[in-house]
N, C-alpha and C positions, 0 to 999 in steps of 0.2 A: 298273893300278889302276882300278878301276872306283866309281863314285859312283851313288847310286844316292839316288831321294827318299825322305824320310821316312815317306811315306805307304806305302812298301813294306816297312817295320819296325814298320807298323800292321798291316798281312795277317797279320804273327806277335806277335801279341795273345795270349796265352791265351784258347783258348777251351772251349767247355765240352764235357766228352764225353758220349756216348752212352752209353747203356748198352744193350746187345742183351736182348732179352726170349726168355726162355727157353720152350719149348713146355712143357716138363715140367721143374718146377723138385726133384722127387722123385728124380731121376739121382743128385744127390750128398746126402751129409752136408751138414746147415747148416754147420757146420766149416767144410769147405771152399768152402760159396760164400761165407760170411762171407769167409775169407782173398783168395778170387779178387777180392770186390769192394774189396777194400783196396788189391790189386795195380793199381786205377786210379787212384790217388790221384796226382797232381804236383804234385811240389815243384820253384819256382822258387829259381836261384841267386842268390847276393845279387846277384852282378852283373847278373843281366837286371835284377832287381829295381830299381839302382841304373839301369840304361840307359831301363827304361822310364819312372823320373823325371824323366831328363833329357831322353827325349824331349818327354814332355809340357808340362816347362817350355818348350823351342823352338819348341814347337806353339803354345803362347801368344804367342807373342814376335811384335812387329809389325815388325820390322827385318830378318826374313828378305829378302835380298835374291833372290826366286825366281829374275830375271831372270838375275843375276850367276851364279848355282847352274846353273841351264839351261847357259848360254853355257860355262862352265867343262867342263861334262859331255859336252855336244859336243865341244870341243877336244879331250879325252881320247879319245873315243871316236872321233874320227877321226882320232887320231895328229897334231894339228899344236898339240896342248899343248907348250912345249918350259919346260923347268927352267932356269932360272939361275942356278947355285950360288954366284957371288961375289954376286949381289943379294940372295940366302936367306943367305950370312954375312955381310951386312954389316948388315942389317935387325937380323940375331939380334945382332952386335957395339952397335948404337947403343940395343937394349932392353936391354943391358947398364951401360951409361953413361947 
């Protein structure tokens, strides 16, 4: 599993495109550059839509514990994270009760 900061679910942002300028725009039918210029249109999914809400509300949030996110990230990333599976059900048993 890999963990990765938030600031790297900012680099994919929608961003704006380009549009290439044509030497001679008399090659085709308006038709069809009319159609060509529609085929750059993006539509985002509800869900990013929904993700990049939530990011932005976490992005405000002053409780982010960087330090704790670093240190955890390392762990992982050098293999000496280890899971404790009776401490993960016993945690999720006592939010039960």
């Amino acid at each position: 599993m890999e963990i990765r900061k938030l600031n790297a679910y900012v680099a994919q942002a929608p961003q704006k495109t380009q549009e290439s300028k044509r030497v001679s725009g008399e090659d085709k039918p308006p038709q069809v550059q009319e159609a060509s210029q529609e085929a750059d249109k993006v539509k985002w999914s509800r869900e990013y839509q929904e993700m990049a809400q939530v990011k932005k509300v976490m992005m405000e949030r002053d409780d982010v514990r960087t330090e704790q996110v670093d240190r955890v990230r390392n762990m992982v990333n050098n293999g000496s994270y280890v899971v404790e599976p009776e401490k993960i059900a016993e945690k999720m048993l006592q939010e039960l009760w």
